[in-house]
C-alpha positions in Angstrom: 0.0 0.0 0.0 1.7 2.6 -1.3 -0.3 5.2 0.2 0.0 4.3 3.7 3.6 3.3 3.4 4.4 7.4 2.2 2.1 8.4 5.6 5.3 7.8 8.0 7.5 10.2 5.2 4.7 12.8 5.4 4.3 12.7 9.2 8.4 12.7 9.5 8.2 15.7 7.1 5.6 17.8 9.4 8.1 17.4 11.8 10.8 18.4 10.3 9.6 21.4 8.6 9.6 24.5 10.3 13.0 26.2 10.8 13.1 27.4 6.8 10.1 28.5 6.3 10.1 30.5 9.2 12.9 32.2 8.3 11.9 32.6 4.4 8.3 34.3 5.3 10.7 36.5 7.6 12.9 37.3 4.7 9.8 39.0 3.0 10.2 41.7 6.0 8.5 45.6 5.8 11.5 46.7 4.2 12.1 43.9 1.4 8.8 44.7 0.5 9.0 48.3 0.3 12.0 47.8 -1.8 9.9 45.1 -4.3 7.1 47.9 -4.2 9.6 50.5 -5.0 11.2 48.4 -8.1 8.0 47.9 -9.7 6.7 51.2 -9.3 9.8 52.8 -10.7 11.4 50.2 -13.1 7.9 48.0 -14.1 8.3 44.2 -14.3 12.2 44.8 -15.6 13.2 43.4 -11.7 10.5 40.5 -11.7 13.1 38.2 -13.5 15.9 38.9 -11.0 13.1 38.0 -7.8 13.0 34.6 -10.0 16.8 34.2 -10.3 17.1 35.2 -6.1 15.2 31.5 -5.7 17.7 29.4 -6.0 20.5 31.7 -4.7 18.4 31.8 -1.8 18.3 28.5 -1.4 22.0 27.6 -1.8 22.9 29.9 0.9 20.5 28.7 3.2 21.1 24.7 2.5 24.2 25.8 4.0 23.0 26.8 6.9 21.1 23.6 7.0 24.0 21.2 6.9 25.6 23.1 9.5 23.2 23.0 11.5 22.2 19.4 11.4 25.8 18.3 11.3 27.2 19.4 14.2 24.2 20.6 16.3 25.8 23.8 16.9 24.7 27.8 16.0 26.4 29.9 13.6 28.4 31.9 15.8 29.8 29.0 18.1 31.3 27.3 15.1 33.0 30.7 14.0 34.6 30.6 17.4 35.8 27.1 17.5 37.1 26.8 14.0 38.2 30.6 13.7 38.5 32.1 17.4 36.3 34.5 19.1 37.6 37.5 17.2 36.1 36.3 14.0 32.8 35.4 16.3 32.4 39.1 17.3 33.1 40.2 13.7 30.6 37.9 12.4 28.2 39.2 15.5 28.7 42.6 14.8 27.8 42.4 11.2 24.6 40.5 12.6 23.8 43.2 14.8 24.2 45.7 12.2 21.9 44.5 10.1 19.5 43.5 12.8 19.3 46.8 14.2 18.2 48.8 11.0 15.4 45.4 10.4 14.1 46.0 14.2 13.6 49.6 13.0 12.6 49.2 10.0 9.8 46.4 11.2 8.3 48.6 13.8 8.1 51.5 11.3 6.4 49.2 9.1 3.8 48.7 12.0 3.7 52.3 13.1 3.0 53.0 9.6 0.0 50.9 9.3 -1.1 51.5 12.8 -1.1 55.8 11.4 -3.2 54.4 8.5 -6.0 53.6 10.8 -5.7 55.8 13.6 -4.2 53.8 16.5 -1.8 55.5 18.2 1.9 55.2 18.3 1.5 53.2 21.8 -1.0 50.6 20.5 0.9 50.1 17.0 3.9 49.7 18.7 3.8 48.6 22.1 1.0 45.5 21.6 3.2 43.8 19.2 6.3 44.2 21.7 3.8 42.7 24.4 2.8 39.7 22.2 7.0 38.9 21.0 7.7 39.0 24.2 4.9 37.2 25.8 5.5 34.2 23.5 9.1 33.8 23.9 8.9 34.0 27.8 6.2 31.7 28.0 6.5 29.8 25.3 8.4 26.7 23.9 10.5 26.2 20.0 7.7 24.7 18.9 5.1 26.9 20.3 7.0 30.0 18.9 7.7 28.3 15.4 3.9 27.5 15.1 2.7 30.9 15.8 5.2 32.4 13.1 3.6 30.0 10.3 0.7 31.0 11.3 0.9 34.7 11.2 3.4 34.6 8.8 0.7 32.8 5.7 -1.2 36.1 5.9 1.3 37.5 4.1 0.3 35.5 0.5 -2.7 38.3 1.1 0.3 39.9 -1.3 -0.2 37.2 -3.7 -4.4 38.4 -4.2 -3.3 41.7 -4.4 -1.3 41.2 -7.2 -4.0 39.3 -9.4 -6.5 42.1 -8.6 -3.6 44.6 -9.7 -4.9 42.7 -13.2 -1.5 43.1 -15.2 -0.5 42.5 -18.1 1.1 39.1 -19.2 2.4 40.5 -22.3 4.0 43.8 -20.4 5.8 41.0 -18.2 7.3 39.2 -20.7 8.5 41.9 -23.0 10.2 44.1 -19.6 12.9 41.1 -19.2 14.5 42.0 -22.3 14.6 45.7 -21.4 16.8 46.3 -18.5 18.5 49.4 -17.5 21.4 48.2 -16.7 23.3 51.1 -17.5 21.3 53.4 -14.8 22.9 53.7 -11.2 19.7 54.0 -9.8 18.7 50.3 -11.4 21.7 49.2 -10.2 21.1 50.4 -6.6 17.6 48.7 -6.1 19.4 45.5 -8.0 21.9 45.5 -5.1 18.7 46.3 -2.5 16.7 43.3 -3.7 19.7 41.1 -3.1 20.6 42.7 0.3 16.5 42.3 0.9 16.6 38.2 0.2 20.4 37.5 1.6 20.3 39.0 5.0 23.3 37.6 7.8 20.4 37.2 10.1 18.4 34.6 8.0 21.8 32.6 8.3 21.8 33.0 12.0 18.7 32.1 13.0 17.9 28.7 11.0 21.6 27.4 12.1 20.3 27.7 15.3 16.8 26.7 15.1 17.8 23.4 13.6 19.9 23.1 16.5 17.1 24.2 18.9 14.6 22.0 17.3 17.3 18.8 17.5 17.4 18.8 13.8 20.5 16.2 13.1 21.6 14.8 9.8 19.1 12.1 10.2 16.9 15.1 9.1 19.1 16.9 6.5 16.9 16.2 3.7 13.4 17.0 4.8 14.8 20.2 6.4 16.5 21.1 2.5 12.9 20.4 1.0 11.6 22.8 3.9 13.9 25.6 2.9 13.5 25.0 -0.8 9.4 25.4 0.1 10.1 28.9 1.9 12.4 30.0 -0.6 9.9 29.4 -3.5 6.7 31.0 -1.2 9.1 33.8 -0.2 9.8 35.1 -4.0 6.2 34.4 -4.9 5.6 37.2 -2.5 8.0 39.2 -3.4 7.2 39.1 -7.0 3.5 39.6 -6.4 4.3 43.1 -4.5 6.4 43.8 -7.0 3.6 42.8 -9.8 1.0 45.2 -7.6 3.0 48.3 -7.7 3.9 48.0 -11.2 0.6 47.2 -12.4 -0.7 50.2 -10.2 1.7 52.7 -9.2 3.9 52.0 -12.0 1.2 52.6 -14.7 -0.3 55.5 -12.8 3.1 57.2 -13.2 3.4 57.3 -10.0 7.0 56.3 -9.1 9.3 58.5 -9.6 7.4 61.1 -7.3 9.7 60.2 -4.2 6.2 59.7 -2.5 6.4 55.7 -1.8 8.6 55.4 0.8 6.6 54.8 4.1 4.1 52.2 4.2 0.7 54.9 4.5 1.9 55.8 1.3 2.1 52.3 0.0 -0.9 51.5 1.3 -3.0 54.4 -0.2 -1.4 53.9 -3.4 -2.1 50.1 -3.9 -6.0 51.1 -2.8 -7.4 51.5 -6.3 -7.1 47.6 -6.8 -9.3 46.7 -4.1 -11.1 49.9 -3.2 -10.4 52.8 0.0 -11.4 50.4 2.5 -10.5 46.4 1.7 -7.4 47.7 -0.3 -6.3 49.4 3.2 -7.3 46.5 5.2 -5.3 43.7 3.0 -2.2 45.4 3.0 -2.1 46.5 6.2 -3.0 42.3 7.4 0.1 41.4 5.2 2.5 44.1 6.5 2.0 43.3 9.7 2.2 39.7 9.3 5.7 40.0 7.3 6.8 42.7 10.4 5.4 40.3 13.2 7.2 37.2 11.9 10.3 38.9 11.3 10.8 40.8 14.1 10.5 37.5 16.0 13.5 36.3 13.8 15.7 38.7 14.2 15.4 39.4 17.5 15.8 35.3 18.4 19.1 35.3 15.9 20.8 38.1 17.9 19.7 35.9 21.1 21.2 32.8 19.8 23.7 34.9 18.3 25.2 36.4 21.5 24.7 32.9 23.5 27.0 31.4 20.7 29.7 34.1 20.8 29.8 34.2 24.4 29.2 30.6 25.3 26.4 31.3 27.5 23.2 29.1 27.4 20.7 30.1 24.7 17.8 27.7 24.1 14.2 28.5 23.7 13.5 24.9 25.6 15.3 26.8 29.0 13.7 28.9 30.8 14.2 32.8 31.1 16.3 31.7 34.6 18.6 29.3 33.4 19.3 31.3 30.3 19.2 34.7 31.4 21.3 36.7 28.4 19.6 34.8 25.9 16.0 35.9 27.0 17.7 39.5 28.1 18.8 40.0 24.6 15.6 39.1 23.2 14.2 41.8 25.4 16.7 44.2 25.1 16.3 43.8 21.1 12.4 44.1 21.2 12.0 47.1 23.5 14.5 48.9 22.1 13.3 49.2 18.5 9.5 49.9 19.6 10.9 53.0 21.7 12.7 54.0 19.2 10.3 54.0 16.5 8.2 55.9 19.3 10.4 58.6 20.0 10.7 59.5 15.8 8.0 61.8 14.7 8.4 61.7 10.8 8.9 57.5 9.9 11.1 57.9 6.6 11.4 54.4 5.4 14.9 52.8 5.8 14.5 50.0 3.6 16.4 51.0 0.6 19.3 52.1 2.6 19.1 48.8 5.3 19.2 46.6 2.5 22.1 48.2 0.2 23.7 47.7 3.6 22.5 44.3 3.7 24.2 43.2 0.9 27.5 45.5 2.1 28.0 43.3 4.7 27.3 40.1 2.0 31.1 39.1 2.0 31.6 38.3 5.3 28.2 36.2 5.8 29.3 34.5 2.6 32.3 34.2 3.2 32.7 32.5 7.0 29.4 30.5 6.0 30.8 28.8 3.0 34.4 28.2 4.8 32.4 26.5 7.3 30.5 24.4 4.8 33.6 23.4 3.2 36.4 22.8 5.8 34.8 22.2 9.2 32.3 19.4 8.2 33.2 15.7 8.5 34.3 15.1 4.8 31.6 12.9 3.8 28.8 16.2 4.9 30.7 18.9 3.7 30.4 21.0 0.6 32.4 19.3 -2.2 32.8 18.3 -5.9 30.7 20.3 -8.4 28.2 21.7 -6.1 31.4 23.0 -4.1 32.2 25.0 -7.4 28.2 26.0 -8.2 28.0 27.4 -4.2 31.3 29.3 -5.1 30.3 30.6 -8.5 26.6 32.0 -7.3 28.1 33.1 -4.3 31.0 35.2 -6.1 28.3 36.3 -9.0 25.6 37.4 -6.2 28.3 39.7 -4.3 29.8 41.2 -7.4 26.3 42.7 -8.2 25.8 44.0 -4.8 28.9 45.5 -4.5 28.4 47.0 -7.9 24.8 48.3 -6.8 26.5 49.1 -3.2 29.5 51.3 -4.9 26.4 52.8 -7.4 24.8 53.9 -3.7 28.1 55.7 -2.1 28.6 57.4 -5.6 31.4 55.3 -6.6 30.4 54.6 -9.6 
């Protein structure tokens, strides 16, 4: 019986899932979705192709965290400190908290955004969500906490309907990926954003650890790759469709090179002819705060597990707040921090484009310690090796040169 012999697969599967998409309906945070608005209201569907090409980039990178992770049941950070000493840990740490900082920010601004689109004040839009991260992760178990970020993170394929009521044009799709701007800085700047918005150092950090956390081990190697390949196909999907919206919309309303997209009221006002005032309001403002919700939740546990690895202190969501103290401090730390500051900033200017240029700034060294991990401190028969050694190196090295380009394009380089 074929069918209930593949039950026990299925069942192992559920199981094993979790840790990858989590971190891939994450990836699609407030500001990589600005940044997919902003392409297509200014450039079309010209950037839809390169959302396609991110998938299996994506992947790659992550698959690495995945046989990490279920190799040798240890974080990101603590195996940059055994293999390459703690200076190299707090290197790696401080690129983490870079760009964790500025996606803290830029998630509550997202919410503070939406929260000004209705009327709720700055405490409410800011200060329940902080209540709710915090409440789960004190109370709360891996699972429990992986279970409610599915959850609220599948409201963000609300994106996904918005696009098909956007209505666009098939043909207008097709015929934009032969006309790409390469030649304009300002292409090239939002071609190094989107890769800085879908390659972030904390993605890497937190599914390393949340393997470990969920006692992934190589046992469950595959069904965890299938799980990240699922996220990273759902988590372009959603990035295209924003990016199909504001094209079909904004972009053909002429609308996008007026500088006037860049918090999410203004997003959210703009995409409203689709749906109508009200639902178009409502549906955007469900799947921002989903995207913000979930990834704030991510970042904030990858600078937890972060600084437990660096430090060698206990960091496990299955201890409690008294036997692992810095872990659940950081967490708290991270979470109050960015609502107050997004409190205390009357005009919310939306960071994305410039927190994810500086995303992919700070490519190198994710890339670059993750991938000497995955090739010299594995057992030889689980590390990286043989052609898909040399396909990890050559998508790695082509992915950086863009975002450099696009980075240098940014600073006025080039």
């Amino acid at each position: 019986m074929p069918h209930a012999a593949s039950l026990p697969r299925l069942s192992t599967l559920l199981k094993t899932a979790g840790p990858g998409l989590v971190v891939m309906l994450a990836d699609t945070d407030v500001g990589s979705l600005i940044t997919a608005a902003q392409s297509g209201a200014r450039w079309g569907y010209s950037l839809l192709l390169l959302q396609i090409l991110l998938v299996p980039i994506l992947y790659i990178v992550q698959e690495l965290t995945v046989r990490l992770g279920t190799a040798t049941g240890r974080g990101h950070g603590e195996l940059i400190r055994a293999h390459y000493g703690p200076i190299w840990a707090w290197i790696s740490y401080a690129g983490l908290v870079v760009a964790g900082i500025g996606a803290i920010v830029t998630e509550f601004s997202g919410m503070a955004g939406i929260g000004d689109v209705f009327g709720a004040p700055r405490l409410v839009s800011l200060g329940l969500p902080a209540a709710l991260l915090l409440g789960l992760v004190f109370t709360g178990s891996y699972r429990r906490v992986e279970v409610v970020a599915i959850a609220v993170g599948l409201f963000e394929l609300v994106f996904i309907g918005l696009a098909i009521a956007a209505r666009p044009n098939p043909g207008d799709i097709v015929a934009s990926f032969a006309h790409m701007p390469l030649g304009d800085s300002s292409y090239r700047v939002l071609i190094a954003a989107n890769i800085g918005a879908v390659i972030m150092p904390w993605m890497i950090f937190y599914q390393q650890s949340a393997i470990v956390d969920k006692g992934l081990g190589w046992d469950h190697a595959r069904n965890a790759r299938l799980d990240t390949f699922v996220g990273a196909v759902i988590s372009q999907c959603v990035m295209g469709a924003i990016l199909i919206a504001a094209a079909a919309t904004i972009g053909q309303a002429g609308q996008g090179t007026k500088n006037g997209l860049e918090t999410v009221g203004d997003l959210a006002g703009a995409f409203t002819p689709a749906l109508g005032p009200w639902l178009g309001q409502v549906v955007f403002g469900v799947g921002i705060v989903a995207a913000a919700f979930v990834a704030l939740n991510v970042v904030a546990l990858a600078l937890a597990w972060g600084f437990g690895d660096v430090t060698g202190r206990p960091h496990s969501l299955e201890q409690s707040p008294r036997e692992a103290p810095a872990f659940y401090g950081t967490f708290a730390l991270v979470v109050v921090a960015g609502a107050v500051t997004v409190q205390l900033v009357t005009n919310l200017v939306a960071l994305n484009i410039a927190v994810e240029v500086m995303n992919a700034l700070l490519l190198p060294l994710a890339l670059g310690l993750l991938i000497l991990l995955a090739t010299r401190a594995l057992p030889e028969d689980r590390r990286v090796r043989g052609a898909y050694k040399w396909v990890v190196y050559g998508v790695s090295g082509l992915t950086v040169a863009f975002a450099m380009i696009g980075v240098l394009d940014g600073v006025g380089l080039l």
